[in-house]
N, C-alpha and C positions, 0 to 999 in steps of 0.2 A: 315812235315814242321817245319824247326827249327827257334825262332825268335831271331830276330838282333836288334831291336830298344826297346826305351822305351815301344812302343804299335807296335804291328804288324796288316797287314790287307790278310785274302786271301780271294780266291775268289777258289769255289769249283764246278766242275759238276761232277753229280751223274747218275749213270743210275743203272736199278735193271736188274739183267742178265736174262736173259731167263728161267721160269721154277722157278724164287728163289720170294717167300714170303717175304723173313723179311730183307735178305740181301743188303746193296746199295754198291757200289764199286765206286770209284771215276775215272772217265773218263779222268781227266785232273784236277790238282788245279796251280793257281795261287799266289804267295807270293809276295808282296810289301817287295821290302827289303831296309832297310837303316839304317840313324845312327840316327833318332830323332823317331818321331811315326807317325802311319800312320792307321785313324780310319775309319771303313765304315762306308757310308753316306745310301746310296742306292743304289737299284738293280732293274733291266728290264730286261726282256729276250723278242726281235721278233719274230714274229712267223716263220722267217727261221732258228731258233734256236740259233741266235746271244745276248750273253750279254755285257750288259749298268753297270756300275758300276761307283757311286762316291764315293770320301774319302775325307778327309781334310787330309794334312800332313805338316810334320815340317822335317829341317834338308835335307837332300838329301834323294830320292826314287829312285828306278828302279824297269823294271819290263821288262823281255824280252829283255834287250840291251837297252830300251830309258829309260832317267831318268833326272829327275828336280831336281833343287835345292830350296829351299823356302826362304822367308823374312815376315819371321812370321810362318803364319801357314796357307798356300795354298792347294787348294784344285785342283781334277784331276777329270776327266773322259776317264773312260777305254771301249774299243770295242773289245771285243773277239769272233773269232767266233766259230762255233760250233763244232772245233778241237781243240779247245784251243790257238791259233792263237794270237797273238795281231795284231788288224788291225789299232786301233788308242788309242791316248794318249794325250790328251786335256788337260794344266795347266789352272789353275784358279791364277793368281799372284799378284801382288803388295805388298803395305807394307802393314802392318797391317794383320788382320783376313782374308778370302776367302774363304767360309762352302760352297760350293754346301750342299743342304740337302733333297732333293727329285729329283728324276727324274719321268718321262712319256716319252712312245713312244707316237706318234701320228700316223694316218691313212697313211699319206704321208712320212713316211719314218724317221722323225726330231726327234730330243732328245731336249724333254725342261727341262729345269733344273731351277730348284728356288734355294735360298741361299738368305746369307745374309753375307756384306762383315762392314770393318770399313778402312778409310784413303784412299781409291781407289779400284778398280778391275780391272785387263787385263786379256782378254779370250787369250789363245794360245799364238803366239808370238808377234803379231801385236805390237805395240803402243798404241793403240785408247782406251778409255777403259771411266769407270768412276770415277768418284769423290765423295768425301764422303761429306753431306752435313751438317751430325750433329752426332755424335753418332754411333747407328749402324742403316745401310740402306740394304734393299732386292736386289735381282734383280731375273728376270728369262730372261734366255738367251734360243733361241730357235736353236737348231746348225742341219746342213746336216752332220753326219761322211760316 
């Protein structure tokens, strides 16, 4: 994995082969590529072997053919699954800051996410989003991918 930006972010699955002790081999990694940075936040894995990843990133990212551009420094959530697949790609946007910083799976299937944003936040592409009300403010969004 060669990096492109000021900070790079990957994402790595490992599995230990058959028979091997000490050795891990990587089954698939994943590279955030662009032209600013792009840091990890957190990671979940389901119990059908599917991972959850967040980052905050600056500049333009890609990752598999889809890719955001930021205004500031935006944050994403990634769904991979257990071929290394991307199955979704979640921006975190507006002006200002946009930190997803923890993730959880829940029972029912849902990715909640905490962060903390400053001058607004919009999940995905929608419109609707929030407003900053002083400083810096939290939120946690609870998403179905």
């Amino acid at each position: 994995m060669q990096a492109s930006g000021a900070e790079d972010a990957g994402l790595f699955r490992f599995s230990l082969p058959m028979g091997a002790k000490e050795s891990f081999m990587p089954s698939w990694t994943k590279h955030l590529v662009g032209d600013g940075q792009a840091v990890g936040e957190g990671m979940a894995v389901s119990a059908d072997g599917s991972a959850y990843f967040v980052a905050t990133f600056s500049g333009i990212v890609s990752l598999g053919g889809m890719g955001r551009s930021a205004v500031g420094d935006d944050g994403l959530l990634l769904k991979v699954a257990p071929d290394g697949s991307l199955l979704a790609f979640v921006a975190f946007g507006g002006v200002g800051l946009q930190q997803p910083e923890r993730l959880a799976l829940t029972p029912a299937g849902c990715v909640a996410v905490v962060g903390r944003y400053t001058e607004g936040l919009r999940l995905g592409e929608g419109e609707a989003g929030l407003t900053q009300s002083d400083g810096i403010d939290g939120f946690v969004a609870l998403l179905r991918l």
